[in-house]
C-alpha positions in Angstrom: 21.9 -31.5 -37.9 22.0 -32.5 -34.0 18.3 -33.9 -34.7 19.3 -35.7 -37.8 21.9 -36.9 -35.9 20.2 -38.4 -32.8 17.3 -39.7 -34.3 18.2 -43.1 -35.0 18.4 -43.7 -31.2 14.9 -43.9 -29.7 15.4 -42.9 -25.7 16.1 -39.4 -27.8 12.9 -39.3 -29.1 11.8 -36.1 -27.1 15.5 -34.3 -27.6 14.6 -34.9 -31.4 11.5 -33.0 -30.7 12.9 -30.1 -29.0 15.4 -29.7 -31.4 13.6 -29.9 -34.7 11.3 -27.0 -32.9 14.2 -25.1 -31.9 15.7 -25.1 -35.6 12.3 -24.5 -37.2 11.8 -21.1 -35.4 15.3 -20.0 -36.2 14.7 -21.0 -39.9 11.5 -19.2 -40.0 11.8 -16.8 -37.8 11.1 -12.9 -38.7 12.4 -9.6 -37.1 9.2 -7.4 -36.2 10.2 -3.9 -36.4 7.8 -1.5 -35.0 7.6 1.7 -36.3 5.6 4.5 -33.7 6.0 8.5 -33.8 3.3 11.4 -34.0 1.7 13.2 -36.4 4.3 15.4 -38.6 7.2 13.0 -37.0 8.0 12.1 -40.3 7.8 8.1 -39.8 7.0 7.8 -43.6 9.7 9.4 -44.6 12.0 7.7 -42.2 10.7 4.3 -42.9 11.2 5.3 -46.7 14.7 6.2 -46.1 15.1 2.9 -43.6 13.7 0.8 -46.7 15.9 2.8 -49.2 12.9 3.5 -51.6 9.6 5.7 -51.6 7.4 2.9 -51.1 5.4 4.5 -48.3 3.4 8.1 -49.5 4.7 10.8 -47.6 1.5 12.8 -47.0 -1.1 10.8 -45.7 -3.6 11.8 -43.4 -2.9 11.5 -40.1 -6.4 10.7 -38.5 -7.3 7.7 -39.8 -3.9 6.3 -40.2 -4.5 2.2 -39.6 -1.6 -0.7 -38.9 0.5 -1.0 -42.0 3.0 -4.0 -42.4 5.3 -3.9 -45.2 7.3 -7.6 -45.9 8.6 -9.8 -48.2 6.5 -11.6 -50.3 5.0 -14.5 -48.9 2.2 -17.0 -49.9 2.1 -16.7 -53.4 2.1 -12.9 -52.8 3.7 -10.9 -55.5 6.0 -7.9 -55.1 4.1 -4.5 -55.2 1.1 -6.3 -54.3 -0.9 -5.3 -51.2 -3.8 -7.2 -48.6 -6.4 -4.5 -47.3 -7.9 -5.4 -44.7 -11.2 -3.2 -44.0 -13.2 -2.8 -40.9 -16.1 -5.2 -40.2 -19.8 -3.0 -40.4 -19.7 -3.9 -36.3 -16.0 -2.5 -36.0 -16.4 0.7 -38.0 -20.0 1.1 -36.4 -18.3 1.3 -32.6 -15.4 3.6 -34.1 -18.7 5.9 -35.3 -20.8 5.7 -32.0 -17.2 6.0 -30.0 -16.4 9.8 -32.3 -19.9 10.7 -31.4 -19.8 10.8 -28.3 -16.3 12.3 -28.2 -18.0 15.3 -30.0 -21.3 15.5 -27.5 -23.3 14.3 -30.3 -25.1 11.2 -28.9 -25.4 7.9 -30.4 -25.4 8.1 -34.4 -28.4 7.1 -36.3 -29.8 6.3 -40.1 -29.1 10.6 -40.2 -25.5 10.3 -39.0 -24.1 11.7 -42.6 -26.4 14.8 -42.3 -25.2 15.1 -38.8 -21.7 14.7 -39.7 -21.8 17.8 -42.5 -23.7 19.8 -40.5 -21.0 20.0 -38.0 -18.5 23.0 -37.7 -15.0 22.7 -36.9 -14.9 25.7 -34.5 -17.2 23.5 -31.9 -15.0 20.8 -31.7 -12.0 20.8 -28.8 -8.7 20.6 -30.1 -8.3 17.1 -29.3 -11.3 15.6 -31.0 -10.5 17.4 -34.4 -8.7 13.9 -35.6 -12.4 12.5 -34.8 -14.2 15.4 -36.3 -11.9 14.6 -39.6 -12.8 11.1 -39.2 -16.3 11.5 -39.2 -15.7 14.0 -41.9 -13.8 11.2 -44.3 -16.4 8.5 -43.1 -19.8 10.3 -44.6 -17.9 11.4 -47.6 -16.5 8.0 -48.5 -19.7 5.9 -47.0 -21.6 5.4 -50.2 -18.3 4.2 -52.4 -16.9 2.0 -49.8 -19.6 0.7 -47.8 -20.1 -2.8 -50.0 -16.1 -3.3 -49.1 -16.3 -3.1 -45.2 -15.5 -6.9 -43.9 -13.4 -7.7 -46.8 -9.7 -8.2 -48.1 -9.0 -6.2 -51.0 -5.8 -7.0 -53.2 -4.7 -3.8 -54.8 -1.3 -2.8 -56.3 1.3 -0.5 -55.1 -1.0 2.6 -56.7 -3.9 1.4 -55.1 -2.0 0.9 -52.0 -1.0 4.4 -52.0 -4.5 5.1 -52.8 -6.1 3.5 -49.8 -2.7 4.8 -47.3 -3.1 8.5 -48.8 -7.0 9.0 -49.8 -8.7 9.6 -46.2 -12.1 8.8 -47.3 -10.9 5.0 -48.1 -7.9 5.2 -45.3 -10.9 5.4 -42.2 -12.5 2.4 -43.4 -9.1 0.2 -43.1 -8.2 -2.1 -40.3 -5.2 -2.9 -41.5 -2.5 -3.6 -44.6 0.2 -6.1 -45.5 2.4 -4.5 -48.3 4.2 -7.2 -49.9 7.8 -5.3 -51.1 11.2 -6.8 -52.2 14.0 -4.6 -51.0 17.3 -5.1 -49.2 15.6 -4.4 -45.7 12.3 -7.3 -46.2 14.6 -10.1 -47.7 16.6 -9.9 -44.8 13.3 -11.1 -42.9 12.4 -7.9 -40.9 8.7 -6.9 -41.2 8.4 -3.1 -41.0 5.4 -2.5 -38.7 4.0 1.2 -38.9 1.8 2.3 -36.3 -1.2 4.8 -36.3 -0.1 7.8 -34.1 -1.1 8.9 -30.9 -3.3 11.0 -32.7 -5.0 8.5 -34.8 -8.8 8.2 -34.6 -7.1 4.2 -34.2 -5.0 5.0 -31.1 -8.0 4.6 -28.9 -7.5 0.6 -30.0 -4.2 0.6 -27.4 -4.7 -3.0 -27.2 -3.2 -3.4 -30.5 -0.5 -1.3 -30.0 0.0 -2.2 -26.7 0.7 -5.8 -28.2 3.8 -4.2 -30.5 5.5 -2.6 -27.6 5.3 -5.8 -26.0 6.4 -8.3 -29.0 8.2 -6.9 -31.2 11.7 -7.1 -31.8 12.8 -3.6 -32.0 11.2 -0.4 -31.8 11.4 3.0 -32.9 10.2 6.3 -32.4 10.4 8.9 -34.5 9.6 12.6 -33.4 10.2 15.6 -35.4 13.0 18.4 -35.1 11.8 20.4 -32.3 8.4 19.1 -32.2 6.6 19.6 -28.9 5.4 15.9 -27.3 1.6 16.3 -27.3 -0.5 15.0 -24.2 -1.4 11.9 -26.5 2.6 11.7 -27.3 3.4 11.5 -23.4 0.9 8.8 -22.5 2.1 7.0 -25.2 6.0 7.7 -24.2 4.2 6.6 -20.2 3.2 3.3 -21.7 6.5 2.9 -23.5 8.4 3.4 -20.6 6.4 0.6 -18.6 7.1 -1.7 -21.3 10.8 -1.0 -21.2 11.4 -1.5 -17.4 9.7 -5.2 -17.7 11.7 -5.9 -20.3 14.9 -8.4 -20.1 17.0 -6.3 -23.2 16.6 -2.5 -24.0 15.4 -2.8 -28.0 14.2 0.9 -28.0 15.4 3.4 -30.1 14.5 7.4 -30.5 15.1 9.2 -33.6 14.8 12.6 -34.0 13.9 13.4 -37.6 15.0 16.2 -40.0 17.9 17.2 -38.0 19.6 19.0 -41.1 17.0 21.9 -40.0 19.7 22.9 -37.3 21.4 26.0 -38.1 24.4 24.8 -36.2 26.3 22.1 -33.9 24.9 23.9 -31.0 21.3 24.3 -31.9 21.4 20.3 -33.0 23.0 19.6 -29.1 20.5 21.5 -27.3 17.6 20.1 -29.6 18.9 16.7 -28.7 19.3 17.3 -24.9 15.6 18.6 -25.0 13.9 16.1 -26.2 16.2 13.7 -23.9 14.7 15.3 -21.1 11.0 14.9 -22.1 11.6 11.2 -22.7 13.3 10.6 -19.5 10.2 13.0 -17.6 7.9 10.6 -19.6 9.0 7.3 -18.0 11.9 6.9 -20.7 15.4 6.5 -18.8 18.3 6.6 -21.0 17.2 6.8 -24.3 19.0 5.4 -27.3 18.5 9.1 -29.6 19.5 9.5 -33.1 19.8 12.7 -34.4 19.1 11.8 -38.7 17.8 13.8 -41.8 15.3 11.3 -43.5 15.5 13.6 -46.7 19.0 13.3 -47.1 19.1 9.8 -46.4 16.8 9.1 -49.1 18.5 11.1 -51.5 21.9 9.9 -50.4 20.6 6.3 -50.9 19.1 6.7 -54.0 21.7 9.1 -56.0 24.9 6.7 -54.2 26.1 10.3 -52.8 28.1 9.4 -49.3 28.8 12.2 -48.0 25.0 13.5 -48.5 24.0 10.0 -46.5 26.9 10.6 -43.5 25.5 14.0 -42.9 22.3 12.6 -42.9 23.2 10.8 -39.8 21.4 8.0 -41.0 25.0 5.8 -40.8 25.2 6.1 -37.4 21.4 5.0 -36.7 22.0 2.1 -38.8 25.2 1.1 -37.7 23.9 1.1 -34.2 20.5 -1.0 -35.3 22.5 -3.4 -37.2 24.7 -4.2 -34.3 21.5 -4.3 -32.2 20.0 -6.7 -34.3 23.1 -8.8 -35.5 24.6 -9.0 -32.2 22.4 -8.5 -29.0 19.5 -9.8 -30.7 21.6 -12.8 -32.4 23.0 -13.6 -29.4 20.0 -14.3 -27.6 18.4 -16.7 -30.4 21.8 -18.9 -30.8 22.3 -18.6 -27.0 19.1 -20.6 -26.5 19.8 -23.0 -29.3 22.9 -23.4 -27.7 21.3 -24.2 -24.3 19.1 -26.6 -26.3 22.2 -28.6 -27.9 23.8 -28.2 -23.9 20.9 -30.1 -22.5 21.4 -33.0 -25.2 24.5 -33.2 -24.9 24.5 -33.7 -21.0 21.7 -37.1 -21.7 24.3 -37.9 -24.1 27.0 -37.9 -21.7 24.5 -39.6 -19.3 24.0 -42.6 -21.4 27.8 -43.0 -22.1 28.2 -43.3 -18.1 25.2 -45.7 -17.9 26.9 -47.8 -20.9 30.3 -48.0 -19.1 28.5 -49.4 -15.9 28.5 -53.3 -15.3 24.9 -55.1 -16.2 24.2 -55.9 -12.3 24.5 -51.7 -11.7 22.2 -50.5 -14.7 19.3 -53.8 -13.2 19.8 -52.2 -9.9 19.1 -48.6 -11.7 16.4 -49.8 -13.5 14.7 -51.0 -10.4 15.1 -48.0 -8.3 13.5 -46.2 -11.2 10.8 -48.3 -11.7 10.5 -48.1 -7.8 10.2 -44.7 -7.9 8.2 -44.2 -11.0 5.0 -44.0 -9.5 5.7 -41.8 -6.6 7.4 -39.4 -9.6 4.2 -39.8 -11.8 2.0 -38.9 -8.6 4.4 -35.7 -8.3 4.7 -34.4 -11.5 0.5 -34.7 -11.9 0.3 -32.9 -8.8 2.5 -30.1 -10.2 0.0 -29.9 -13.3 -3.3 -29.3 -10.5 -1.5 -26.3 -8.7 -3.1 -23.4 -8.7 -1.8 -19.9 -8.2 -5.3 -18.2 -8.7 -5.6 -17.1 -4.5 -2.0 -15.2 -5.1 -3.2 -13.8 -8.4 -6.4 -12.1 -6.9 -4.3 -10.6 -3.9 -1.3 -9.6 -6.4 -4.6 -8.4 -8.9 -6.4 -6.5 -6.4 -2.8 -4.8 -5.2 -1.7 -3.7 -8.4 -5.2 -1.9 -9.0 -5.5 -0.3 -5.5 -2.1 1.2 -7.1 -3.7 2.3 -10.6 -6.2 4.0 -8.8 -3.6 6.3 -6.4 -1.5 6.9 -9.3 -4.7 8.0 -11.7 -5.3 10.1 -8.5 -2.4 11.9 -8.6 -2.4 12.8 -12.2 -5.8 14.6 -11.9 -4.4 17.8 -11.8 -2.2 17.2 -14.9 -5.2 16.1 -16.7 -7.2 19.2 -15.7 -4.5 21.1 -16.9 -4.5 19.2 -20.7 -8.2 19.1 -21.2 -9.5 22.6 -19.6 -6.8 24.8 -21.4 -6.8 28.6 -22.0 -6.3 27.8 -25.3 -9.9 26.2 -25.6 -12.0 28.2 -23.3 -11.4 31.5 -24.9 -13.4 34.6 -25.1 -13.7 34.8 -28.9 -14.7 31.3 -29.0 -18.2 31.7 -29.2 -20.2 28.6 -27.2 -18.5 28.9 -24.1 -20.9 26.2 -22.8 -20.1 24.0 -25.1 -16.7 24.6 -25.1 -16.8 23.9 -21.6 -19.0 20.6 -22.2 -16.0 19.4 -24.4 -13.7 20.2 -22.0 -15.3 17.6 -19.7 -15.7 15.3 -22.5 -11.8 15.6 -22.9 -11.0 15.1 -19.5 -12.6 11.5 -18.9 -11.4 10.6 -22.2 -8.1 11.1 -21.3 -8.3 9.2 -17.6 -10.1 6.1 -20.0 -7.4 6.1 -21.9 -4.8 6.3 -19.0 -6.7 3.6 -17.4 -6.8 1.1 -20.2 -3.2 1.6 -20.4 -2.5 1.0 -16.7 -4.7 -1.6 -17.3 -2.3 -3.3 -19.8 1.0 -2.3 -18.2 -0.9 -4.6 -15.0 -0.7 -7.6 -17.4 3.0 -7.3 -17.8 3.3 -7.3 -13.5 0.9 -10.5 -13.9 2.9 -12.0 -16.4 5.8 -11.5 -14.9 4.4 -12.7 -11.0 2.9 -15.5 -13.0 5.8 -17.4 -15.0 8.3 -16.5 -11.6 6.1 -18.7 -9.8 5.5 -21.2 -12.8 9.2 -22.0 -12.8 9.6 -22.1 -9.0 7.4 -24.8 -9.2 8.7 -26.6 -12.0 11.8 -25.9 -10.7 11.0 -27.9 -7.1 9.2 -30.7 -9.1 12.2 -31.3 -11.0 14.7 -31.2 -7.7 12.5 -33.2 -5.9 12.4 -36.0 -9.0 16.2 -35.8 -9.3 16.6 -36.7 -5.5 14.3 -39.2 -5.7 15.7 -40.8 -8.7 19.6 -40.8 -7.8 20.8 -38.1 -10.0 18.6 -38.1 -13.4 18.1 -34.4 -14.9 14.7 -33.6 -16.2 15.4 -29.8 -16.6 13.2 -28.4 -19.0 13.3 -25.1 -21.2 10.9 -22.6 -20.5 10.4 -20.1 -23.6 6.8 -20.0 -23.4 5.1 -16.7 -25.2 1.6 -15.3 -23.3 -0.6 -13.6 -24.8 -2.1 -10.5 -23.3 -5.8 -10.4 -21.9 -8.3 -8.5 -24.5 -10.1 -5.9 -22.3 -13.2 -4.2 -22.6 -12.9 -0.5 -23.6 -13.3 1.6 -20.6 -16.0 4.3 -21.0 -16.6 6.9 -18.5 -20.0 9.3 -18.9 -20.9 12.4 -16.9 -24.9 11.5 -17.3 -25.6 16.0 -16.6 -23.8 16.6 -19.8 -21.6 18.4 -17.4 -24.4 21.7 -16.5 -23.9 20.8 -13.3 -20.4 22.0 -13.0 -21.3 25.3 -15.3 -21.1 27.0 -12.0 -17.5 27.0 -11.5 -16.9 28.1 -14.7 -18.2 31.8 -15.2 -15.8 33.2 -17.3 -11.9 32.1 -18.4 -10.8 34.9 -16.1 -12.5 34.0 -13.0 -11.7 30.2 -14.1 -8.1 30.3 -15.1 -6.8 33.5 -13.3 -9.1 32.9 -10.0 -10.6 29.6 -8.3 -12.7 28.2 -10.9 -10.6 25.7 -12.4 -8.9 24.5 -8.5 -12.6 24.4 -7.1 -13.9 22.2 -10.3 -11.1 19.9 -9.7 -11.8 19.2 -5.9 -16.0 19.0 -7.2 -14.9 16.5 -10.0 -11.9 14.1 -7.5 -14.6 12.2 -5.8 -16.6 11.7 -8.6 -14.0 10.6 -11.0 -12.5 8.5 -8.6 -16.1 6.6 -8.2 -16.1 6.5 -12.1 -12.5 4.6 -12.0 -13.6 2.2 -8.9 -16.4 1.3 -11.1 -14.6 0.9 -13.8 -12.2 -2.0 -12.1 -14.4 -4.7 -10.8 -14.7 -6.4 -14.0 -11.6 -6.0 -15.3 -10.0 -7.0 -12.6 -12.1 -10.2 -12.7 -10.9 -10.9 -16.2 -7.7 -10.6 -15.5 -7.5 -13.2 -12.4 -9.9 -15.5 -14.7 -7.5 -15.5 -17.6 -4.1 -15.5 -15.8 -5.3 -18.5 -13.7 -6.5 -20.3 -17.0 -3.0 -19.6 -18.4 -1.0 -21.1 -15.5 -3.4 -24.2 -15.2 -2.7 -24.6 -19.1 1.7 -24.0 -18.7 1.7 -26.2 -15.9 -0.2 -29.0 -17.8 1.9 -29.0 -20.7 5.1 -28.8 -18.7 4.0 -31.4 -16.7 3.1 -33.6 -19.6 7.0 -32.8 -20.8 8.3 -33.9 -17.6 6.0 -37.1 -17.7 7.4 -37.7 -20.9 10.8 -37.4 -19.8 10.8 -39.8 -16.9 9.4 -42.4 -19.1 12.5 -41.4 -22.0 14.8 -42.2 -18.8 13.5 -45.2 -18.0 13.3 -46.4 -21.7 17.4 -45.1 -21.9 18.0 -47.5 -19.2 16.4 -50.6 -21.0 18.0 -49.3 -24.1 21.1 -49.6 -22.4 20.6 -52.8 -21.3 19.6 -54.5 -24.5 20.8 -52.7 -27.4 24.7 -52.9 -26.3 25.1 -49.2 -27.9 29.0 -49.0 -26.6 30.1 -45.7 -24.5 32.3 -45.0 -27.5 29.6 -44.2 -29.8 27.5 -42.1 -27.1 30.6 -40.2 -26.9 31.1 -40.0 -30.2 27.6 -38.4 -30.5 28.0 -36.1 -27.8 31.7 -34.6 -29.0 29.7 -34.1 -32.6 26.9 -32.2 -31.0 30.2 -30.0 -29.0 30.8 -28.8 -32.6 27.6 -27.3 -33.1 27.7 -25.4 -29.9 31.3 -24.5 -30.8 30.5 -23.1 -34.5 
């Protein structure tokens, strides 16, 4: 309406433009709601109960769970209608060679579905079992889905379930857009359901990664009691780094099937345990629901209220709701507001030039035009600045950090990967046990690195934009002195996206023999030295393996930072160009169209109501 109502009047030509963008993204605008939890959470069930209908199957495999959006229907999409999305040949091809060599078994070849049955479960360390399940899936389903891979599939709610539930279609699927018409999807929120920690897709934490960062609200759903696993607390790591950088807390922890407490008591001390693993993995303060997805569902769906206010489902939603209606509301009409502020001050700013005498606004006119070029010559040099000298130091700082803290966690990782559990007696192939062990242990530091990796692009971000407006924000001083007064404040709501980083893979070329010697039997190694003289052996070598593993990611990340400031700066340059020249055009407006003061007033009070609605 402020648009419309501006328009006619051409020195508003760019306010026209900014609002007309503003009002598009609040018309179109969708609620991401990001969905993240372990294996045996429950997230299914929650989401089911969160949609108020069993659209999601409650049972599907956890290992080759993919990204699952479920939305209103859009694009000539019908309701119970589904987009598969399946893995390119090339994508499913590194997820095969990536579970190989997870398992010790090489690079796969033309034999790998004779390799893959061949295998035993009992060789397999406990954390590559979602892999050895993948691989499992893969060479039973190959020869029915292979013709698919690199394709969009339409399918229909049972076929949907089909691909979600069936594993041997599931670990061929990169992702899925359910199209479904409830109360929840109408209201514009995309449910976004993400593969687990434990998911054979995990290891793609760039995806995820993006999520955290974007989304509009996330949960995560862990179950009654339910021990964090050691992919659980990197994940609840990352989580937490995502949460400090962020301006508004939109994180919330739900612990599901509560109604399994046999009392009050047992609920509070449930409650204040898993508090205290969130806040020992990076989590401060945590938002925690206690709610009984089960008796949501069958509150919702028989209309029984007490059944859904013991659920404690009320409470979550009343707390989500307000979140969304209110904090989240607030920030998207408090920047339209600023938007209609910033008008409304040039309106007020050509009602005071309209008042003045002819002889003042020539004299303006001229000290404009006087300055015009010195304020062309300034804002071009903004748009050539170039932050890329700070970025390599502030790059090369936040790395030499990675690498201390990575340092530090050695010993926790030991710990995870060469566990009692594993290297056992009765277990057979010690050896290769051991071998896996290995195999375990620079898995989890690659994954750990990729995701200190990411967390560094939030620091960059952040650095970066801080000194993006410091300089827009001198540029734009500097004009208004030179020009007597006249504002050229611009808005800066600009969205980055985040650097795509190579996978990080570190090898032990012996196979790990070479360390066999430490490990002579889980007595000696558990109860004795072995385990404390393998880690000081491995320290320096790992620590090599992460040094090499940093150059070039580190040059990719000054490479595309710098590209992304030189581009911001251009474009809000180009604004501020565009404003000065408005200004100047005002002035002759002024001048020659005799718009009286009234009416600039008039327009001004009018644009006051919107603000004030």
């Amino acid at each position: 309406a402020a648009a419309a109502l501006v328009e006619p009047y051409p020195a508003m030509g760019s306010a026209v433009r900014d609002l007309r963008a503003r009002a598009a993204s609040l018309a179109g605008g969708t609620f991401t709601l990001a969905l993240f939890g372990a294996f045996s959470a429950g997230k299914s069930s929650f989401a089911n109960a969160l949609l108020g209908e069993a659209v999601l199957p409650v049972s599907p495999h956890p290992t080759t769970a993919a990204i699952n959006r479920i939305m209103a229907p859009a694009g000539g999409a019908e309701h119970g209608t589904a987009r598969v999305r399946m893995k390119t040949l090339a994508a499913f091809q590194e997820d095969l060679a990536y579970s190989f060599r997870l398992l010790g078994l090489g690079e796969p070849g033309a034999d790998w579905q004779k390799r893959v049955q061949s295998l035993s479960p009992q060789d397999v360390h406990p954390a590559g079992r979602p892999h050895y399940s993948f691989l499992q899936a893969a060479a039973a389903g190959w020869d029915d889905t292979m013709d698919q891979l690199g394709q969009d599939v339409q399918v229909d709610l049972n076929g949907y379930r089909n691909f979600v539930a069936n594993e041997r279609k599931s670990c061929f699927v990169d992702s899925i857009d359910l199209y479904y018409s409830c109360d929840v999807t109408e209201q514009g929120i995309v449910l976004v359901d993400t593969p687990g920690a434990d998911s054979v897709n995990a290891r793609h934490t760039g995806v995820t990664f993006n999520y955290m960062k974007n989304a509009d609200a996330l949960i995560f759903v862990t179950y009654y009691n339910h021990a964090f696993s050691q992919g659980d607390r990197q994940f609840l790591n990352q989580l937490g780094r995502v949460k400090d950088s962020s301006a508004m807390d939109q994180m919330f922890f739900v612990v599901n099937a509560s109604d399994l407490s046999s009392s009050e008591e047992e609920l509070e001390q449930v409650l204040e345990h898993v508090s205290t693993q969130l806040r020992t993995n990076g989590i401060r303060a945590p938002r925690l629901f206690p709610v009984s997805s089960l008796l949501a569902m069958e509150g919702k769906s028989t209309g029984d209220a007490d059944m859904l206010e013991q659920s404690g489902f009320i409470r979550f939603e009343e707390e989500f709701n307000r979140f969304a209606g209110t904090e989240l509301a607030d920030l998207a009409v408090g920047g339209a507001a600023e938007e209609l502020s910033r008008v409304i001050q040039r309106l007020d700013q050509r009602a005071h030039d309209a008042v003045q005498g002819e002889e003042v606004l020539q004299q303006r006119r001229q000290e404009l035009h006087a300055v015009m070029d010195q304020s062309l010559v300034r804002i071009r040099t903004l748009a050539e600045r170039s932050m890329r000298e700070e970025l390599a130091q502030e790059t090369a700082e936040l790395l030499f950090h990675v690498r201390q803290r990575l340092g530090y966690r050695l010993g926790l990782f030991m710990a995870e990967a060469f566990h009692p559990s594993v290297l056992r007696e009765d277990r057979g192939n010690l050896k290769g046990a051991f071998a896996a062990c290995g195999r375990e242990l620079l898995r989890m530091i690659a994954v750990e690195l990729e995701q200190e990796l990411l967390a560094t692009t939030l620091r960059l971000e952040q650095a970066g934009k801080s000194w993006l407006m410091r300089q827009i924000d001198d540029c734009v001083q500097e004009l208004k002195e030179r020009s007597g007064g006249m504002d050229l404040s611009l808005a800066f709501n600009e969205n980055w996206s985040t650097p795509v980083l190579e996978e990080i893979r570190l090898e032990e070329p012996s196979g790990w023999k070479t360390y066999l010697s430490y490990f002579r039997n889980p007595k000696q190694f558990f109860e004795g030295e072995g385990r404390q003289r393998l880690q000081e052996a491995l320290d320096p070598v790992i620590k090599q393996m992460v040094a090499g593993a940093l150059p070039a990611a580190q040059e990719k990340l000054v490479q595309f930072y710098d590209a992304q400031l030189h581009q911001s700066l251009q474009h809000q340059a180009s604004q501020l160009e565009d404003r000065l020249k408005e200004a100047v055009a005002a002035l002759n407006e002024t001048l020659t169209s005799g718009v009286p003061a009234e009416e600039w007033h008039s327009l001004s009070a009018q644009v006051k109501q919107f603000v004030h609605e």
